[in-house]
C-alpha positions as CSV (number, residue, x, y, z in Angstrom):
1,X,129.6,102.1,94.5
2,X,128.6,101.9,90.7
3,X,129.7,104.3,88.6
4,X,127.6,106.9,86.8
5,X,127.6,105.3,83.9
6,X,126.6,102.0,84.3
7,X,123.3,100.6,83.1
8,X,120.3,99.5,85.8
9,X,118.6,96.3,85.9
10,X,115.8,97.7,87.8
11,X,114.6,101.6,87.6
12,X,112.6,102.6,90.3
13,X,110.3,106.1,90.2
14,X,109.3,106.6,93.8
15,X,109.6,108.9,96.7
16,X,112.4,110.0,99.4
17,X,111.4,110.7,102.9
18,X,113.1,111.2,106.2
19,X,110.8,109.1,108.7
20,X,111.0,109.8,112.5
21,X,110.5,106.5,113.9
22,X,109.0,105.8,117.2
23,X,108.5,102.5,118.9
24,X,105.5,102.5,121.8
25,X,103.7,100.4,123.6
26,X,100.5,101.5,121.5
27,X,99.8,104.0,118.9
28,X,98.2,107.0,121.1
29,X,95.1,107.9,120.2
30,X,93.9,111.6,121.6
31,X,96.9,111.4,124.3
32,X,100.5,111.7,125.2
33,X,102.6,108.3,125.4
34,X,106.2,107.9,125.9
35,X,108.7,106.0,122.8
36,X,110.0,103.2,123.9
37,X,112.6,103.6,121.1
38,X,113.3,106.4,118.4
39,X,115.1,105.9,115.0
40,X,115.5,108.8,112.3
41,X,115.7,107.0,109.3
42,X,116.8,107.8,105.0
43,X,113.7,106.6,103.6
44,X,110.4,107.0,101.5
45,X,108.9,104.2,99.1
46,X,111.1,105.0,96.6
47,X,114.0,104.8,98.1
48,X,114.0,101.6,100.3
49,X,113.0,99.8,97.7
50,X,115.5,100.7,95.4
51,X,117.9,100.3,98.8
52,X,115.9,96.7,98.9
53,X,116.8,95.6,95.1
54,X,120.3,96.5,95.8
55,X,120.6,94.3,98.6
56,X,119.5,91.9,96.8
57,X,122.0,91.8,94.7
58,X,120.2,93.6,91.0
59,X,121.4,97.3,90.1
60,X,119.1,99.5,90.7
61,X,118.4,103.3,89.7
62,X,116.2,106.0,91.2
63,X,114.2,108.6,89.6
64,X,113.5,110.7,92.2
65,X,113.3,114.0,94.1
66,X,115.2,115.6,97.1
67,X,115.3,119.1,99.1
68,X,118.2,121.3,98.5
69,X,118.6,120.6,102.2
70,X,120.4,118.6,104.6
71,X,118.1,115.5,104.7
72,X,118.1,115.4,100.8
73,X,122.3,115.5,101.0
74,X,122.1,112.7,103.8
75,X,119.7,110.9,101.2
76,X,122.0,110.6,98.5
77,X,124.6,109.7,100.1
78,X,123.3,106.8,101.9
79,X,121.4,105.8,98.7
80,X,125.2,105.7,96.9
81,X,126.3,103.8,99.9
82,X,124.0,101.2,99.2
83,X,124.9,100.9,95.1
84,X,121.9,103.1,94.7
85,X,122.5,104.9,91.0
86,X,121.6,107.9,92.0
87,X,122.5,110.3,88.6
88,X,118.7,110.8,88.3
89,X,118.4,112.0,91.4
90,X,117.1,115.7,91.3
91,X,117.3,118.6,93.8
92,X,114.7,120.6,94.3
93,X,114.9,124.4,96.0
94,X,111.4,125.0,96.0
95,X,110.9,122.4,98.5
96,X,112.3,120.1,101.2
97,X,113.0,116.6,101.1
98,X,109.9,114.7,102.0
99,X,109.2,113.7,105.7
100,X,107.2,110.8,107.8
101,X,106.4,110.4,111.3
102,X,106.0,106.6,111.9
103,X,104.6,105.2,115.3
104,X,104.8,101.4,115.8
105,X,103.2,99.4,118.3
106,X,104.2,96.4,120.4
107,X,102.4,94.2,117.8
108,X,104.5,95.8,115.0
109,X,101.7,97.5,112.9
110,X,102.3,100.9,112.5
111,X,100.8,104.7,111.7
112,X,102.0,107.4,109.7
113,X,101.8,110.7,108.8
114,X,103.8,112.0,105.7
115,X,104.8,115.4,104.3
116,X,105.1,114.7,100.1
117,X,107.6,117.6,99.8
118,X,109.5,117.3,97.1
119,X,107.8,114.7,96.2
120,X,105.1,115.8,95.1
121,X,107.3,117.9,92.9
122,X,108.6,115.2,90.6
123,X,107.7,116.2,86.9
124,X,107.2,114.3,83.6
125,X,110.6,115.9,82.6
126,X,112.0,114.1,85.1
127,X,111.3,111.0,83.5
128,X,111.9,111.8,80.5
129,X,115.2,112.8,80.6
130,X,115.9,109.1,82.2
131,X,114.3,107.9,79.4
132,X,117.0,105.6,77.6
133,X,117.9,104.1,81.4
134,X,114.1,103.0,81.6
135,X,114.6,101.0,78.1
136,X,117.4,100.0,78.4
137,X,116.1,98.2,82.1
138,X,115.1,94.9,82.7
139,X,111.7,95.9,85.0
140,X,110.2,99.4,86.0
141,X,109.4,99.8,89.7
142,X,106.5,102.1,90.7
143,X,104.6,103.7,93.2
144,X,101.8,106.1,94.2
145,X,103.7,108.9,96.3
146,X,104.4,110.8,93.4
147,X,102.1,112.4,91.0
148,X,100.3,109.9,88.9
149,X,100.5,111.2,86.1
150,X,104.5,110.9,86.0
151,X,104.1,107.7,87.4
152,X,101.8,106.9,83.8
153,X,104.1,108.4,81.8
154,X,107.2,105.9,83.2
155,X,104.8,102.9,83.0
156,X,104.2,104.2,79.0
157,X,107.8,104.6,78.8
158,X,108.7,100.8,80.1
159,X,106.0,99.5,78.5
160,X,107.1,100.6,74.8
161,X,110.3,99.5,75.3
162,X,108.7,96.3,76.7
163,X,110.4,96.5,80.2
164,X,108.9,94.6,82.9
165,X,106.7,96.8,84.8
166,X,105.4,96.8,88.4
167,X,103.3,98.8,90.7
168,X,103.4,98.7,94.3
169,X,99.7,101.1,94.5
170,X,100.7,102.6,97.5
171,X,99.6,105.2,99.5
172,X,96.5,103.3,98.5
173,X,94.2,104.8,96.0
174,X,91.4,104.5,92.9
175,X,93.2,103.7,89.9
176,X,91.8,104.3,86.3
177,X,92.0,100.9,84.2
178,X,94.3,102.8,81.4
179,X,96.7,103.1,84.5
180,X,96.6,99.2,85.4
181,X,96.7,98.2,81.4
182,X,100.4,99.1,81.6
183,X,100.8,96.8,84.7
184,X,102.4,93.0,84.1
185,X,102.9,92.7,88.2
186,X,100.6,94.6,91.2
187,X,101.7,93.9,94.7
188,X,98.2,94.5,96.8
189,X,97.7,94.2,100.7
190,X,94.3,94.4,102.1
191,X,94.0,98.6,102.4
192,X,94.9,98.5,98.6
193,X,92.7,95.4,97.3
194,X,90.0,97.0,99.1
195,X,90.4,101.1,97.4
196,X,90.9,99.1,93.8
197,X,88.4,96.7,93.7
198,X,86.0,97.3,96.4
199,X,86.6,93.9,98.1
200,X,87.4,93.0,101.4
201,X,90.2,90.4,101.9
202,X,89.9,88.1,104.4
203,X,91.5,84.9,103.2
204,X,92.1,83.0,100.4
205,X,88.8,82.8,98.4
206,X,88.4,86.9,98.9
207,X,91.9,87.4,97.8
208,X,91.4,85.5,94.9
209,X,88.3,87.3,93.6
210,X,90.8,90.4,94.3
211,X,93.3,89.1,92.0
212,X,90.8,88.3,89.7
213,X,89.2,91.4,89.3
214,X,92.4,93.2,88.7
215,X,93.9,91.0,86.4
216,X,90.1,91.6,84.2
217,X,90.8,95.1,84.3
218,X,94.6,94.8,82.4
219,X,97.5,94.0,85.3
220,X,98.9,91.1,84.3
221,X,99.9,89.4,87.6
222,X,98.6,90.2,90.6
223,X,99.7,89.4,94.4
224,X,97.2,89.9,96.5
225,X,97.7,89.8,100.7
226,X,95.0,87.0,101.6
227,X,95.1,87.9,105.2
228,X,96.3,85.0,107.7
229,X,96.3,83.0,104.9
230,X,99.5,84.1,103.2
231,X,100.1,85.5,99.7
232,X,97.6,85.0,97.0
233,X,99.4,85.2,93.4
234,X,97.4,85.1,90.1
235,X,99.3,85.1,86.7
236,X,99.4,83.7,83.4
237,X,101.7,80.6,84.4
238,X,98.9,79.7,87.0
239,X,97.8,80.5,90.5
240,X,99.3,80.4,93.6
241,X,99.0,80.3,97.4
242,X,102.1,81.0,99.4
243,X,101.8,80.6,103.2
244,X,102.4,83.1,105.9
245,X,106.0,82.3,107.4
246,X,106.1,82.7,111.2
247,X,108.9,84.9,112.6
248,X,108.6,86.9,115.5
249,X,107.0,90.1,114.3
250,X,108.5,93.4,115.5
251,X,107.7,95.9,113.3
252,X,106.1,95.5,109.7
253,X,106.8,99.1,108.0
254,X,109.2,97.5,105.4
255,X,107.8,94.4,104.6
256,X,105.4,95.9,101.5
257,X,109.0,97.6,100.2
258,X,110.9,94.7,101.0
259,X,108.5,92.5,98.6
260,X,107.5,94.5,95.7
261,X,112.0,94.9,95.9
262,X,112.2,91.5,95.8
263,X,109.7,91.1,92.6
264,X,111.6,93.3,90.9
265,X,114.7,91.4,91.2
266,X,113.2,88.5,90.5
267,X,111.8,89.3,87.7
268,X,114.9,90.8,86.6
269,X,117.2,87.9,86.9
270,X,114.7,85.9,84.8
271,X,113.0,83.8,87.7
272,X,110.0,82.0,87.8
273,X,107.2,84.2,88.8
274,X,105.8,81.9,90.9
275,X,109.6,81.1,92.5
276,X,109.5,84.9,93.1
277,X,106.7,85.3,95.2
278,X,107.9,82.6,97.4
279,X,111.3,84.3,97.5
280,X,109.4,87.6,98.5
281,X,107.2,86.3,100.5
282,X,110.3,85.2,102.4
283,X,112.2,88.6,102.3
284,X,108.7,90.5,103.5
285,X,108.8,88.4,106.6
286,X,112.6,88.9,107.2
287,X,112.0,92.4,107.3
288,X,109.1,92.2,109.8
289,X,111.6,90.8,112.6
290,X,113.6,94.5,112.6
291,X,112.9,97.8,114.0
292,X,112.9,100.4,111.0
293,X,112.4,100.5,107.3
294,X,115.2,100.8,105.8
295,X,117.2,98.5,108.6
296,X,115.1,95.4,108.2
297,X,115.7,95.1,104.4
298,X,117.4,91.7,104.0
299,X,120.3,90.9,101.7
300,X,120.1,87.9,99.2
301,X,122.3,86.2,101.2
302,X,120.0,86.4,104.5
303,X,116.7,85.2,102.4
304,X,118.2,82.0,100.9
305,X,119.2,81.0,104.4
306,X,115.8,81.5,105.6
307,X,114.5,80.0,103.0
308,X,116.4,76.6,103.8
C-alpha cells in the first residue's frame, strides 16, 4: 500500500457506494423474479475508478465521502487494499455510506437504483483542503454523483494548475457550457450524448455530430459511444473510430468506470490520445466479460494481452 504521503498521478472526486448485485434472467418489471446470482460489492463511481487506475498500474487518490458506518470502514479498507490513497477520504456522521441496488440481465445490461448518502454530502471544503494533491497531479478524474458545484470547483482547481482534466458525465445530466470549458477529455455513452447535446447516437455519423457539438461548446476531446459501431473519438490530434471488440458479454456495469480509468492513466503516463482510446476501448470490454463492478476491472497486465 502507498504511504500517506506519497504524491498521486491521478486524483479522482467521485462517489462511494455499496451495490447489492443481482444477476437474473431479466430485469423484473412490476413482479417478483428470483437472482440467479448475488454479489455485495465496495463500489460507487468514484471509487472503482480510482480502484480501476490503480490496477492499471498509475497512483491514484480519492476525494471522497463515507458513513461513519460499517460499509464506509469496509470501503476504505478495500480501497487501501487496492493502492487507493485514501488520506482524503472523509467520514461523515450525518449520513451513511452511499448505496446501489443493481439488477443485471442475461444480456448483461443492467438497472439501478442508488441512495447518494454521503455523497451527496461532499463539500467544496473537501476539495479544497486536497488542493496541493490536485496540482501537484498529472490528470483530475470526475463525475456527476456528487454535487456539481464541488465537482466545478475541482475542475477550476486542475485546470489552474493545468492538470489534465476529465469528466465521466455520469449519472447523466444537462451541463452548463462554463462546466464543459474546464473539460480537455469527456467520456459520453448514448444516455449521456443524448441529455448534453440532444442527439441520438446510433452509429458513427450521429456520434460524430455528438462529439462535435461538445467539443464547440469548450471540452477538448470528446469520446463519444457510436453504438454498434465502436468508440467515436474527436480531439485536436485528429479523429478516430475504434471498433467494438467482441467478447462474450456478461455483465457491462463496469465498463464506463473501467474506460474513463483507463483515460486517465493514459493520459497520465503521457500516451497518445488516440493510443488511449484504443487501450480503453480494450479494458471497457475486458470488464464486460465479469460479473460485478468492481471484480471485472482489468489490470494492465490483462489489457495488453488482450490487446495482442
Amino acid at each position: 500500500m502507498l504511504g500517506v504521503d506519497a504524491g498521486a498521478d491521478v486524483v479522482v472526486v467521485g462517489g462511494v457506494s455499496m451495490e447489492y448485485v443481482m444477476q437474473t434472467p431479466h430485469v423484473p418489471v412490476a413482479h417478483d423474479v428470483e437472482a440467479e446470482q448475488f454479489l455485495k460489492l465496495v463500489g460507487g463511481r468514484g471509487a472503482n475508478q480510482a480502484t480501476a487506475v490503480s490496477r492499471l498500474d498509475v497512483r491514484p487518490l480519492l476525494i471522497a465521502r463515507i458513513g461513519n458506518d460499517v460499509e464506509g470502514a469496509q470501503a476504505k479498507a478495500e480501497l487501501e487494499s487496492e493502492g487507493v490513497l485514501t488520506h482524503y477520504l472523509v467520514e461523515d456522521s450525518s449520513a451513511g455510506t452511499g448505496a446501489a441496488i443493481v439488477t443485471v440481465d442475461r444480456d448483461g445490461e443492467s438497472q439501478s437504483s442508488y441512495w447518494l448518502g454521503a455523497n451527496a454530502k461532499l463539500a467544496v471544503s473537501d476539495v479544497m483542503r486536497a488542493e496541493q494533491a490536485i496540482k501537484g497531479a498529472l490528470v483530475l478524474l470526475v463525475q456527476l454523483d456528487c454535487p456539481l458545484e464541488v465537482i466545478t470547483v475541482a475542475l477550476r482547481v486542475a485546470r489552474g494548475a493545468s492538470v489534465y482534466t476529465i469528466l465521466d458525465p455520469a449519472p447523466a445530466m444537462d451541463l452548463p457550457d462554463s462546466v464543459l470549458e474546464l473539460v480537455d477529455f469527456i467520456t459520453v455513452d448514448i444516455q449521456e450524448a443524448r441529455m448534453l447535446t440532444g442527439i441520438e447516437v446510433t452509429d458513427e455519423e450521429t456520434a460524430r455530430a455528438a462529439a462535435a457539438n461538445l467539443v464547440s461548446r469548450g471540452v477538448g476531446a470528446a469520446a463519444v459511444q457510436a453504438g454498434p459501431d465502436g468508440t467515436f473519438l474527436m480531439s485536436p490530434y485528429g479523429n478516430l473510430l475504434v471498433p467494438v471488440y467482441s467478447v462474450d458479454v456478461v455483465d457491462k456495469t463496469g465498463s464506463s468506470d473501467a474506460f474513463a480509468a483507463a483515460v486517465a492513466a493514459g493520459m497520465a503516463t503521457g500516451e497518445d490520445v488516440r493510443r488511449t482510446v484504443r487501450f480503453a476501448n480494450a479494458a471497457a470490454a475486458l470488464a464486460t466479460t465479469v460479473f460485478g463492478g468492481k471484480p471485472s476491472l482489468p489490470s494492465r497486465t490483462q489489457v495488453l494481452e488482450f490487446l495482442q
